[in-house]
C-alpha positions in Angstrom: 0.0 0.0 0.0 2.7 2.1 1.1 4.9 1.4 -2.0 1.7 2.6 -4.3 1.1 5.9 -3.2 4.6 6.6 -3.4 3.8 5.9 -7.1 1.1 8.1 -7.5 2.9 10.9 -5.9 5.9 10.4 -8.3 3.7 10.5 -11.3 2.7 13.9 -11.3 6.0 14.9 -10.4 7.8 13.2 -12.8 5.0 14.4 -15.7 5.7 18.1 -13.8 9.8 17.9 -14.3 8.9 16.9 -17.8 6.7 19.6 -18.5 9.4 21.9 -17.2 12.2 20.2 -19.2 9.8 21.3 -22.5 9.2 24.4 -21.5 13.2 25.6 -21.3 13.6 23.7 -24.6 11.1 25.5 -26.1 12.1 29.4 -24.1 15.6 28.3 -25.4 14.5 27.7 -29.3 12.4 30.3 -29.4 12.3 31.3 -33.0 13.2 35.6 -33.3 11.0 36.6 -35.4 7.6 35.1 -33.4 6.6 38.5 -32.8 5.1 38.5 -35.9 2.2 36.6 -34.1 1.1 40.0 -32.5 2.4 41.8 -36.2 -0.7 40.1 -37.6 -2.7 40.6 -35.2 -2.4 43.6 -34.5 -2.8 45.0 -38.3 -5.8 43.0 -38.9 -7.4 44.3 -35.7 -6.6 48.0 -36.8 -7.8 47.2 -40.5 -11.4 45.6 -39.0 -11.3 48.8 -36.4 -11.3 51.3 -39.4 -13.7 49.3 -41.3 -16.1 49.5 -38.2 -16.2 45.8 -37.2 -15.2 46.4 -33.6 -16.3 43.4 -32.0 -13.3 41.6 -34.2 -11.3 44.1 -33.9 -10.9 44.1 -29.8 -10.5 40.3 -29.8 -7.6 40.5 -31.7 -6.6 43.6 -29.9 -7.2 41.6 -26.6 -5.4 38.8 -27.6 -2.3 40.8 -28.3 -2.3 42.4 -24.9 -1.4 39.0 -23.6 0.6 37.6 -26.4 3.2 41.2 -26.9 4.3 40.5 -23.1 4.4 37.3 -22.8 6.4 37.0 -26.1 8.9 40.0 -24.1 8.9 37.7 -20.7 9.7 34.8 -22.9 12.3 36.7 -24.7 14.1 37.9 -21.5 13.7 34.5 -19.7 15.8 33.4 -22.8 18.3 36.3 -22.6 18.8 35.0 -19.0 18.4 31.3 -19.2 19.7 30.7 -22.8 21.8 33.8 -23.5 24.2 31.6 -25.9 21.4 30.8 -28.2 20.1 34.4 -28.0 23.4 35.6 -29.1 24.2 32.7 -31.8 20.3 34.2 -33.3 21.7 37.6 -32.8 25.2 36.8 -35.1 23.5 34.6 -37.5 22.9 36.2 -41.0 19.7 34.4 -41.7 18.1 35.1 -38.7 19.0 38.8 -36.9 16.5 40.8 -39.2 14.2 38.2 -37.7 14.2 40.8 -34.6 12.9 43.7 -36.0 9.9 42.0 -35.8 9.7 43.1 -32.3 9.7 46.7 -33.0 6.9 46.5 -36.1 5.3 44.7 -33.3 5.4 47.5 -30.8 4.3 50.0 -33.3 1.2 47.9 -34.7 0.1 47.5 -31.0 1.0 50.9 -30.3 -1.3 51.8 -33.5 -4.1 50.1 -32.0 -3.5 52.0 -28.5 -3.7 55.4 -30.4 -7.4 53.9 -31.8 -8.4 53.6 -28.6 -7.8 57.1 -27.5 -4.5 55.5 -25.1 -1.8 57.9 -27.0 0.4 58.3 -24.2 0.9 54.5 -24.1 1.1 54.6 -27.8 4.1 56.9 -27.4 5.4 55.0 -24.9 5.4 52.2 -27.3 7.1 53.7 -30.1 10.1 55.1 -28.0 10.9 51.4 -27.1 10.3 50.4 -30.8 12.9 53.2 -31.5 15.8 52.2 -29.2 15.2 49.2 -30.5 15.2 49.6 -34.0 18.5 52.1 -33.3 20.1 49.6 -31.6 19.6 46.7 -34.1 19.7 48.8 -37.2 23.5 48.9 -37.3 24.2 45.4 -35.5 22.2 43.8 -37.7 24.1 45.0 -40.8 27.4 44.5 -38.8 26.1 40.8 -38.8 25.7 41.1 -42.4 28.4 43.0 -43.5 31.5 40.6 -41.0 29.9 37.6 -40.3 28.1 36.7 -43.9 29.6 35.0 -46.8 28.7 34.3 -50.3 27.6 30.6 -49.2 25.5 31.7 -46.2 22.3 33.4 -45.8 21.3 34.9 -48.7 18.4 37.8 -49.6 15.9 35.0 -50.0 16.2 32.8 -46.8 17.3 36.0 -44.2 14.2 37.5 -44.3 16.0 40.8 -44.7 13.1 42.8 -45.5 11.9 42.9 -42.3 14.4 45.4 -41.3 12.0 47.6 -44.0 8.6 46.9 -42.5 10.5 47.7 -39.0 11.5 51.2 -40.2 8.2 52.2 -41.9 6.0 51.1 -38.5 8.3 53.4 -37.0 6.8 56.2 -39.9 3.3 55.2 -39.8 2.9 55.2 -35.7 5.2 58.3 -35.1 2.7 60.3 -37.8 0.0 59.4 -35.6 1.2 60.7 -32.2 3.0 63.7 -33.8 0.6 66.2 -34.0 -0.4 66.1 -29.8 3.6 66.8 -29.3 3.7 70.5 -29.6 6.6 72.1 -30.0 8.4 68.6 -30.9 5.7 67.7 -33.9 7.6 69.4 -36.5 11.4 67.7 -35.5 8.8 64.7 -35.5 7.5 64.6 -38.9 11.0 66.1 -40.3 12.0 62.3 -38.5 9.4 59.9 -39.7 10.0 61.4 -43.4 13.4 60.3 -42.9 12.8 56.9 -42.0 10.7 56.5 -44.8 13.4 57.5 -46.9 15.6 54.7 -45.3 12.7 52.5 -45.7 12.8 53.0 -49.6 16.4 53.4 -49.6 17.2 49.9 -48.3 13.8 48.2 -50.0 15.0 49.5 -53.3 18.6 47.5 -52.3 17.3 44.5 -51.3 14.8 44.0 -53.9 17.6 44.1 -56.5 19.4 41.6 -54.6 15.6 39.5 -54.0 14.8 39.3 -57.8 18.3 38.7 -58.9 18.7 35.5 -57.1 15.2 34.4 -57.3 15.1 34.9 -61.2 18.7 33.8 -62.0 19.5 31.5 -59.7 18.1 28.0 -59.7 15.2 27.4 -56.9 14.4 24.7 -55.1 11.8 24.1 -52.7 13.3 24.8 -49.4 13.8 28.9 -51.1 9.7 29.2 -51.2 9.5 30.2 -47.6 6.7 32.5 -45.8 9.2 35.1 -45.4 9.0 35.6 -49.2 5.9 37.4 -49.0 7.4 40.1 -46.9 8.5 41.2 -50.0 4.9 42.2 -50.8 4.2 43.3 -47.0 7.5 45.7 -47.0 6.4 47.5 -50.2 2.9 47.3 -48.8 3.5 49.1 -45.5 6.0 51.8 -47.8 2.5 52.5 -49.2 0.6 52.8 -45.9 3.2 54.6 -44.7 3.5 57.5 -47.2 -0.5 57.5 -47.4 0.0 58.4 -43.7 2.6 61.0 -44.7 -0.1 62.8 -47.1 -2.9 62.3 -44.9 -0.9 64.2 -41.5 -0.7 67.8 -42.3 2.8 68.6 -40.8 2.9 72.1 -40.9 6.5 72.7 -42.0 6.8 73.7 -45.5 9.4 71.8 -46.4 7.6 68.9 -45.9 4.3 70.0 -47.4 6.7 70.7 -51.0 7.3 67.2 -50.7 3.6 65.9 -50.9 3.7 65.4 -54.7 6.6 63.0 -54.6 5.1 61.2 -51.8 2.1 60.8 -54.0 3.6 59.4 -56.7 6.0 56.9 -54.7 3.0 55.6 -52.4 0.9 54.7 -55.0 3.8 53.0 -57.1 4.7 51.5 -54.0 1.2 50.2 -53.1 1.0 49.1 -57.2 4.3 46.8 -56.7 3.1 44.7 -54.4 0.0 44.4 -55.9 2.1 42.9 -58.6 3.6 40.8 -56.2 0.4 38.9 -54.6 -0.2 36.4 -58.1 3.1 35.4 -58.2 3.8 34.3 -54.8 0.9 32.6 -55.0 2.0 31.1 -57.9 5.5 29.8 -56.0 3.1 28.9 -53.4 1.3 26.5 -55.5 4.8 25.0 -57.3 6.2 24.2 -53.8 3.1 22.4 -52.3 1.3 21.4 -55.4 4.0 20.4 -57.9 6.8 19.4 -55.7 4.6 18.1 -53.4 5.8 19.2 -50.6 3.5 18.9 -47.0 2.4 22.5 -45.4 3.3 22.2 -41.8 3.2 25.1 -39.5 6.0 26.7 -38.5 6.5 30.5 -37.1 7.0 32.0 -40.3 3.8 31.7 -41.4 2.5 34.7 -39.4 5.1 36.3 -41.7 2.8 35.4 -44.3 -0.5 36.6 -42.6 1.0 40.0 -41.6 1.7 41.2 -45.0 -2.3 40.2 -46.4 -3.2 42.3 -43.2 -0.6 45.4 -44.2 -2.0 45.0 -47.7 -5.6 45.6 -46.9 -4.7 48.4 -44.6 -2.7 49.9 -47.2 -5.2 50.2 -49.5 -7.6 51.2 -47.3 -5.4 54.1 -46.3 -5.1 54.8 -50.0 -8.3 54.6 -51.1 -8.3 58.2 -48.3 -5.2 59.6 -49.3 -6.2 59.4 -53.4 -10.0 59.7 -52.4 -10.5 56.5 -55.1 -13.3 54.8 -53.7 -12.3 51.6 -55.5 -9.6 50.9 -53.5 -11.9 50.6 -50.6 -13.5 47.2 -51.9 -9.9 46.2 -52.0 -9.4 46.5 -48.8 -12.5 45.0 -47.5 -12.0 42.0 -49.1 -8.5 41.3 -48.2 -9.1 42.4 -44.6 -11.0 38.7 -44.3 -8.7 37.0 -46.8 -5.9 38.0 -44.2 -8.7 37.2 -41.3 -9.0 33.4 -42.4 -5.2 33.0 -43.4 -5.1 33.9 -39.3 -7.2 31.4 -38.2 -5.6 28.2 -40.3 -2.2 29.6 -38.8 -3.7 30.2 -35.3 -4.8 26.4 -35.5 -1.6 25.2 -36.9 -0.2 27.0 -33.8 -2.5 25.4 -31.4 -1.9 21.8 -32.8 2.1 22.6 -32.4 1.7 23.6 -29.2 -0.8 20.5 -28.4 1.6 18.2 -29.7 4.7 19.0 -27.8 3.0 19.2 -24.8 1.4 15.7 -24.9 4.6 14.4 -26.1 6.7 16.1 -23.2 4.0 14.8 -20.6 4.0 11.4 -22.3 7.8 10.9 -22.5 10.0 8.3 -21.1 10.2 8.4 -17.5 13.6 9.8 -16.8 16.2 8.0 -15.1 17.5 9.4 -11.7 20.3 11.9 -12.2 18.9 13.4 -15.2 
């Protein structure tokens, strides 16, 4: 009798070490650029907000007030508990753009906080994404510049491109809290109109580099990643960001002479990755399709539902800025094509996350000593 109940108070406590064993595996893997999860959110939230379907809208928003920090506690448990894979992340070519993530993320959530009337915690917000974005800005390209080589990570698998959508959340957020700053709204907009020259400067770079090895170079399936389509989001939040630009009166004349160049860019901007949208569907279709290969979830694939979101919002923003009703119906029906691609990728989520917990709770018992 004795024997069994020691048994039965070993069994949770061996399933609970188990449990706990998963959970450091899975703080120390975690993949960089999972703040796209509150990236997708977050724009599809804002998109339904501005279309007037609220009741969406503050789900999602309510979901990302519990995924942003837990993703940051996450994140710092792994700077503490894991700092060598943090920093091996942090130096590896194909993966440090991944971390830009984190300050789109800040400024989508921060967008949806100005919505809401919260603009002080919407500054707050894009201050951090600043530091952060100053901080990784040159590190990243450091990384890129010291510690890539011609057989490493290349345009296609880095992701790169999300250093872009990065800079021009930094444009779009910081026009919407610049006009309540006073006498600091005009070195504000002078600011954001800089970043969104960065943002163009180092999309119209990397886009060479994109379409020269995707067009030239041979392709195999492995290259047909999520991350491709940020190639459509980064040129797609360009857009939304200079139809923010135009639709922010400034108030320094400078600026204001520049409003017909920012016209023409945003809308060729918002035209390119139009273009885009057939053709990765198209590479979409060869990878899983023709070559047959399964479509698992993986993290990535919110990078694939952020830029559907971006896109709707970006047209919606347009459809203002030109006052062309047409792109309105755009927007309304991507907003839901980007709301269903979040609900297959939530459940592909959910089914991860099922998996390896019944498979940590259902391992081997472990041996003593371990």
């Amino acid at each position: 009798m004795l024997v069994s109940k020691v048994k039965e108070k070993a069994g949770p406590l061996e399933g609970g070490r188990r449990l706990a064993i998963w959970l450091d595996g899975e703080v120390t893997k975690l993949f960089p650029g999972y703040f796209a999860l509150v990236m997708a959110s977050g724009i599809i939230s804002n998109t339904l907000y501005l279309e007037g379907h609220r009741y969406l809208s503050d789900l999602l928003f309510g979901l990302n007030l519990v995924v942003f920090p837990w993703l940051l506690l996450l994140t710092g448990l792994r700077a503490v508990r894991a700092s060598g894979a943090l920093w091996a992340d942090l130096t590896n070519p194909r993966l440090v753009f991944s971390f830009f993530t984190l300050v789109a993320a800040s400024d989508v959530l921060g967008l949806g906080m100005n919505l809401r009337g919260l603009m002080d915690v919407a500054l707050g917000l894009w201050l951090f994404a600043f530091a952060v974005w100053f901080a990784l800005i040159y590190f990243s390209f450091a990384v890129l510049t010291f510690l890539n080589s011609a057989h490493n990570a290349n345009v296609v698998h880095g992701g790169w491109l999300i250093a872009i959508v990065g800079t021009e959340s930094l444009v779009i957020l910081g026009a919407m809290i610049a006009p309540h700053q006073r006498e600091l709204a005009p070195a504000l907009f002078v600011l954001i109109h800089m970043l969104w020259g960065v943002g163009l400067a180092l999309y119209g770079i990397f886009i060479t580099l994109f379409a020269y090895r995707i067009f030239f170079f041979d392709v195999g399936p492995e290259d047909i990643t999520p991350l491709l389509w940020v190639v459509m989001g980064a040129a797609a939040i360009s857009a939304n960001a200079g139809s923010t630009l135009i639709l922010e009166e400034s108030g320094v004349p400078f600026l204001m002479s520049m409003r017909p160049f920012i016209d023409g860019v945003t809308l060729i901007m918002w035209a390119w990755a139009t273009w885009w949208i057939p053709l990765l569907v198209l590479f979409g279709l060869w990878k899983h399709g023709v070559r047959r290969v399964p479509l698992r979830y993986t993290p990535m694939l919110w990078s694939l539902v952020f830029p559907l979101g971006m896109y709707a919002l970006a047209s919606l923003r347009l459809s203002l800025a030109a006052e062309f009703g047409p792109l309105r119906a755009i927007a309304e029906t991507m907003v839901w094509i980007a709301l269903a691609a979040w609900v297959a990728t939530a459940i592909g989520l959910a089914r991860a996350m099922w998996t390896g917990l019944r498979g940590a709770v259902r391992a081997p018992a472990l041996r003593p000593g371990t």
